[in-house]
RODO-2510 file (C-alpha; in nm, 4 decimals, decimal comma):
residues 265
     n   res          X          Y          Z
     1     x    -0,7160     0,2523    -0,9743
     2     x    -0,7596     0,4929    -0,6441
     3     x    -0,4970     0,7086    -0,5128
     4     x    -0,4883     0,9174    -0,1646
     5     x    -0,1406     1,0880    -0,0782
     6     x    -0,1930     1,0391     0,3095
     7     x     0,0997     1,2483     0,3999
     8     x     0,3769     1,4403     0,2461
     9     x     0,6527     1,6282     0,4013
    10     x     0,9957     1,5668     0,6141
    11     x     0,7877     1,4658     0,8930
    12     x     0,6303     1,1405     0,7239
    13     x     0,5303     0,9930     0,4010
    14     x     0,2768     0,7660     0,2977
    15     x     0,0409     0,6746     0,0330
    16     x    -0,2294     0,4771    -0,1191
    17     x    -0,2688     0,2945    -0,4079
    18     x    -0,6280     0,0876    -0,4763
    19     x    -0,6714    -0,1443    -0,7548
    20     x    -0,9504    -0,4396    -0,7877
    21     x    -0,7637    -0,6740    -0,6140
    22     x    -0,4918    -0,4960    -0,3917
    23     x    -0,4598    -0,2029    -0,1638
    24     x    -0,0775    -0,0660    -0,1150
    25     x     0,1133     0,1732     0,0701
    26     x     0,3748     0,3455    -0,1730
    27     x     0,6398     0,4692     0,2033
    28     x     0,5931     0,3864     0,5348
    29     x     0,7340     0,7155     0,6961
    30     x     0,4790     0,7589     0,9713
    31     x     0,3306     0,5289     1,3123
    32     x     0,1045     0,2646     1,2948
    33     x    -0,1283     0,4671     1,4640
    34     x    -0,0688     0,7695     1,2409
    35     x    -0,1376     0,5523     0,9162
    36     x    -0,4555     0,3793     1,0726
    37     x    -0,5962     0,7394     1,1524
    38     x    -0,5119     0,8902     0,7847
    39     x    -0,6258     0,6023     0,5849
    40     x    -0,9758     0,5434     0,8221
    41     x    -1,0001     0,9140     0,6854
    42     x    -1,0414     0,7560     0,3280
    43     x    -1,2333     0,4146     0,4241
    44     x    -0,9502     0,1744     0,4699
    45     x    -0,8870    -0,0250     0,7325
    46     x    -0,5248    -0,1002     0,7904
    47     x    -0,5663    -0,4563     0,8311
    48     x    -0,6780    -0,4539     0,4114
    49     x    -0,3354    -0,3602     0,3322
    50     x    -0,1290    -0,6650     0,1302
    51     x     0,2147    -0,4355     0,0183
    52     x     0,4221    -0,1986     0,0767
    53     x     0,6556    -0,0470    -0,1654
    54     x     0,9388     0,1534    -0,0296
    55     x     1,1673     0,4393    -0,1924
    56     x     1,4606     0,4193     0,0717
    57     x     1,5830     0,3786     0,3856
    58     x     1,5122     0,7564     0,5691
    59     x     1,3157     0,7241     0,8549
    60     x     1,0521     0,9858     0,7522
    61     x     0,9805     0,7383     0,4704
    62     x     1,0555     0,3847     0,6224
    63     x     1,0164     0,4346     1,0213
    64     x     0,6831     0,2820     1,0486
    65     x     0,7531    -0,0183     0,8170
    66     x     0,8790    -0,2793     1,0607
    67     x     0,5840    -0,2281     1,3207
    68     x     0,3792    -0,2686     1,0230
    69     x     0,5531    -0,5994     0,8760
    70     x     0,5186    -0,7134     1,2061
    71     x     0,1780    -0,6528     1,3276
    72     x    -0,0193    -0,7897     0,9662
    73     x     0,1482    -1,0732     0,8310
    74     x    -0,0318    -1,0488     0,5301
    75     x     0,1874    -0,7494     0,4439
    76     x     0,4304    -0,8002     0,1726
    77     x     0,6832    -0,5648     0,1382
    78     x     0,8896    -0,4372    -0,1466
    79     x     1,2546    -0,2858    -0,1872
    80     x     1,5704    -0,3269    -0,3462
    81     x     1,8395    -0,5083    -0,1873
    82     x     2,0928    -0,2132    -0,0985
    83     x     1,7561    -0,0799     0,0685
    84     x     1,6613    -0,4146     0,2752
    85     x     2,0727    -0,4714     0,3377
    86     x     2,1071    -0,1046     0,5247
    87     x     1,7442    -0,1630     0,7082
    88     x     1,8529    -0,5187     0,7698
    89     x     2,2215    -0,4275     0,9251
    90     x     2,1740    -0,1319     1,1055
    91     x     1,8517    -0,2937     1,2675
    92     x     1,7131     0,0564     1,2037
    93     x     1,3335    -0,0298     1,2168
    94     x     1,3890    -0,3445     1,4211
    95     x     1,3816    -0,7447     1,3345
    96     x     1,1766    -0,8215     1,0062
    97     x     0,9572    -1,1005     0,9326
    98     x     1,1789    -1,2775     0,6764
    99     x     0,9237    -1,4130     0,4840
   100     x     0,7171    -1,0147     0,4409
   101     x     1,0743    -0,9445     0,3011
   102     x     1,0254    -0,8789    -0,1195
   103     x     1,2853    -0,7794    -0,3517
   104     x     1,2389    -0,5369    -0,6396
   105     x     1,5587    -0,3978    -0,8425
   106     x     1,6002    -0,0714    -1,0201
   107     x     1,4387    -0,1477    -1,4143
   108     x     1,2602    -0,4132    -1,2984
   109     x     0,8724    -0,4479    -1,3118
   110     x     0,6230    -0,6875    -1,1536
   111     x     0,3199    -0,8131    -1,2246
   112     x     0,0837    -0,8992    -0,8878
   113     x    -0,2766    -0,9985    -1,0683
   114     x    -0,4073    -0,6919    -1,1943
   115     x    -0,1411    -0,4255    -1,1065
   116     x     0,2316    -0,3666    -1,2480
   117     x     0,4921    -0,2327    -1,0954
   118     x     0,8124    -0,0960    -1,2244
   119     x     1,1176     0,0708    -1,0424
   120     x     1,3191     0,2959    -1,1221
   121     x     1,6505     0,4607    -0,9580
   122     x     1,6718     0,7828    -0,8233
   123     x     1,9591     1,0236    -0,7314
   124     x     1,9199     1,0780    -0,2676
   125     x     2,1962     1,0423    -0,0085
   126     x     2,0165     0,6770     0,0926
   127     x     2,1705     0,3544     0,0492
   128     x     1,9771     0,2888    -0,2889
   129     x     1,7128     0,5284    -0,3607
   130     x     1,3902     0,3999    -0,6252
   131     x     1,0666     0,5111    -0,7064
   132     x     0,7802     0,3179    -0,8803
   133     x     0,5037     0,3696    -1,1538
   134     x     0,1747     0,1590    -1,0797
   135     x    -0,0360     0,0577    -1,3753
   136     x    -0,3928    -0,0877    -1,3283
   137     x    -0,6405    -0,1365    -1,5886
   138     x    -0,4674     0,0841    -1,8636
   139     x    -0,4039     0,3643    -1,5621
   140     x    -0,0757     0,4755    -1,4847
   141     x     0,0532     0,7126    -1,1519
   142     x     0,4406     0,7424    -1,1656
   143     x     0,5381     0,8837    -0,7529
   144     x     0,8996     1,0604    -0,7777
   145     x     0,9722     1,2660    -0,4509
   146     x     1,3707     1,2839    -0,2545
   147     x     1,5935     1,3035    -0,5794
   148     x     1,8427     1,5828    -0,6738
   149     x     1,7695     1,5739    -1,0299
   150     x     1,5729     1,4101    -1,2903
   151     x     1,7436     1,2318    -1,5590
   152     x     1,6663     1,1490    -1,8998
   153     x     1,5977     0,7643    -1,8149
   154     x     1,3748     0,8759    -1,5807
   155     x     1,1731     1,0839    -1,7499
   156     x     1,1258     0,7946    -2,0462
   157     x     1,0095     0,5324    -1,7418
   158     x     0,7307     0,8359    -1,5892
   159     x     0,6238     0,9960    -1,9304
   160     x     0,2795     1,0004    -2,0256
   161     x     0,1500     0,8759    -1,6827
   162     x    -0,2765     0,9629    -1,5675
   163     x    -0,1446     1,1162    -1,2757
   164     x     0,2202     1,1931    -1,1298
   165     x     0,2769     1,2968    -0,7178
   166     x     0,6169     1,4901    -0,7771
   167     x     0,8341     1,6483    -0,5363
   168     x     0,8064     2,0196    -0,4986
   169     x     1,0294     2,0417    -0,2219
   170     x     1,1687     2,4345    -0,1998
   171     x     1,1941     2,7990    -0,3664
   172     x     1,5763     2,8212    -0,4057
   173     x     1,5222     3,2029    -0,3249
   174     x     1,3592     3,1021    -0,0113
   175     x     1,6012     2,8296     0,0682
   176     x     1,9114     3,0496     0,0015
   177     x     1,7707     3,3055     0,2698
   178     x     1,6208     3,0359     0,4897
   179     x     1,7146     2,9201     0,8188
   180     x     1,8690     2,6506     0,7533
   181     x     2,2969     2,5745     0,7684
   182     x     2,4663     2,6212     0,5076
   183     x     2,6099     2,2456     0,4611
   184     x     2,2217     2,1636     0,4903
   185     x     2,1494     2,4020     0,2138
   186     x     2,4327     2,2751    -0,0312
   187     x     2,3109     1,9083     0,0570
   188     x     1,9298     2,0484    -0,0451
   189     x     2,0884     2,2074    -0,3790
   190     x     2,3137     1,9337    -0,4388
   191     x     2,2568     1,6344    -0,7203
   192     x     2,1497     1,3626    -0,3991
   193     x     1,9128     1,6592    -0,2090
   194     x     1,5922     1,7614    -0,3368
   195     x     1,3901     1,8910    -0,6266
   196     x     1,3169     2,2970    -0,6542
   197     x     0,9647     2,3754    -0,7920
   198     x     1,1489     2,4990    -1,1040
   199     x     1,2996     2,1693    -1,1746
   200     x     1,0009     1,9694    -1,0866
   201     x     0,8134     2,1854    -1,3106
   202     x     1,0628     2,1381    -1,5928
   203     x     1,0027     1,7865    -1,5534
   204     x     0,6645     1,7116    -1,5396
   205     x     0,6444     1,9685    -1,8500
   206     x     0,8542     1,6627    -2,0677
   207     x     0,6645     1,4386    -1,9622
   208     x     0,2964     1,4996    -1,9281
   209     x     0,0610     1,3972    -2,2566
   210     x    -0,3105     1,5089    -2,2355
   211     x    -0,4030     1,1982    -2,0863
   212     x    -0,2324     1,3214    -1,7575
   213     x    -0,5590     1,4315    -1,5248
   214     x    -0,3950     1,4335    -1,1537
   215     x    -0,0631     1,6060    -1,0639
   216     x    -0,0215     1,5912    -0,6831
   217     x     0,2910     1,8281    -0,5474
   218     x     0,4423     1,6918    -0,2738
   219     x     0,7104     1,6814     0,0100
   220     x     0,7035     2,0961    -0,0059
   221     x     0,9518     2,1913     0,2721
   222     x     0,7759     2,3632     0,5383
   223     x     1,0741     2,6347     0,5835
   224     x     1,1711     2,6978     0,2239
   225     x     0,8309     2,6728     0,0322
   226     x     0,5232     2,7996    -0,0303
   227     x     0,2020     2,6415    -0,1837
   228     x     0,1396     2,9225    -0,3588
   229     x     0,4972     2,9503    -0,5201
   230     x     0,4793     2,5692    -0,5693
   231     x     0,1636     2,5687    -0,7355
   232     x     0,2323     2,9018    -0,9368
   233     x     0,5380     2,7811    -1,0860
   234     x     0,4338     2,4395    -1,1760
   235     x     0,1593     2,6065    -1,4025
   236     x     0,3923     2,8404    -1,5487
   237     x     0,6330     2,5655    -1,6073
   238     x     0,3454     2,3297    -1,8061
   239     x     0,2568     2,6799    -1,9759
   240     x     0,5975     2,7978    -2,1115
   241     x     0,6530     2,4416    -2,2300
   242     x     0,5752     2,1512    -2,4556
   243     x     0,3631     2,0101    -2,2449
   244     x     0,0056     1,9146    -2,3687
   245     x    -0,1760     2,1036    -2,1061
   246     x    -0,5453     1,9541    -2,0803
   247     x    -0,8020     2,1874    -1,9224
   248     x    -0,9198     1,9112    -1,7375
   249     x    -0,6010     1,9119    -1,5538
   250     x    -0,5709     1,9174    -1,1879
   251     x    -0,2840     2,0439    -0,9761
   252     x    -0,3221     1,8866    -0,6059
   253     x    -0,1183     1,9998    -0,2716
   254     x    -0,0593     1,7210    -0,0549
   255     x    -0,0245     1,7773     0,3513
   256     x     0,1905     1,6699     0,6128
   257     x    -0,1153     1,5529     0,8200
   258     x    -0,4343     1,5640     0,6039
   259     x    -0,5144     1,2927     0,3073
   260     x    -0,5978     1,4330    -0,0426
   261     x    -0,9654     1,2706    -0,1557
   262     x    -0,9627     0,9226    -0,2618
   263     x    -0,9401     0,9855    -0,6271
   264     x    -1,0479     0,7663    -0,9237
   265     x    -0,6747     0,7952    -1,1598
***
């Protein structure tokens, strides 16, 4: 299994996932255009995509989904059904092709040749917020960005994964002091906002094994982080804790604009 995070951030997210047999966007946040530029960065034509699994219904993660769904029919596409039921009746990425339309519940998992696919729900202000683990071949990448907290039955469906992208979204220092309102701040803060780098930290530090390779931070707010603090505090996190640290461990920034490396998981 190959992974590139194509973008990351509040102004689009999208994501790669090759196996054998498939190629899949995890989001569809960004243009058609957009997505054919970032994944021609990393060899793959648009027109090889076959499904798309989406997290929820914001626009920086599902805006470019219907022009997608409706340009390659062979795209199948994968939420739950308070996620297609909002998309469907606010007509907020236009008129889907009924037949792309797949549904996936929270717990569930999937089987499509040789990959698996399980959801699992998060905690965002979105109709019906999920995230997914892929498995290929043994190899397992768990993706958990936009959720205010990480809960116990999460962290048993994501432990021991090869590689995890996790949210590193702000500094709460940073945040407090930002720019930003403060009803957008307590929404940030708040159990349906965001992850801090100290929380995702925490997180991946219950759940990593020494099998874990490839941790790619992601959706760092551009206003109330820093790569530096996001990086730094991950590694003291996986440090302080339980967490069986292997030296052959890599931390990975993802970019609004830029893919990472296609990288063997």
């Amino acid at each position: 299994m190959q992974v590139s995070i194509l973008a990351s951030g509040s102004t689009g997210n999208t994501s790669l996932i090759v196996t054998k047999k498939h190629k899949i966007l995890m989001d569809a946040g960004l243009s058609g255009k957009k997505t054919q530029t970032l994944l021609g960065q990393v060899g793959v034509d648009l027109s090889e995509i076959d499904m798309v699994f989406l997290s929820h219904d914001h626009s920086d993660h599902s805006g470019g989904l219907g022009v997608l769904m409706r340009r390659y029919p062979q795209i199948n596409a994968f939420a739950n059904s308070g996620t297609w039921q909002y998309l469907l009746n606010t007509n907020k990425i236009g008129k889907l092709p009924v037949d792309q339309i797949n549904v996936i519940e929270p717990g569930q998992s999937k089987i499509f040749d040789d990959l698996e696919v399980t959801a699992f729900a998060t905690s965002h202000d979105a109709a019906e917020p999920q995230y997914y683990v892929f498995t290929s071949e043994g190899k397992r990448i768990a993706f958990l960005t936009d959720t205010g907290y990480v809960s116990e039955e999460v962290e048993d469906t994501i432990k021991a994964a090869d590689a995890y992208m996790m949210e590193f979204n702000y500094d709460p220092m940073m945040l407090r002091d930002g720019p930003y309102s403060w009803s957008l701040k307590s929404r940030i803060l708040s159990d349906v906002g965001h992850l801090s780098n100290d929380q995702a930290g925490q997180a991946l530090a219950d759940v990593i094994t020494n099998r874990t390779k490839h941790i790619y931070l992601s959706h760092l707010s551009r206003h109330n982080n820093t790569e530096y603090l996001a990086k730094e505090t991950a590694w003291e996190m996986l440090d302080q804790g339980d967490a069986e640290v292997d030296q052959d461990l890599k931390l990975i920034m993802t970019e609004p604009d830029e893919p990472t490396k296609l990288t063997e998981i």
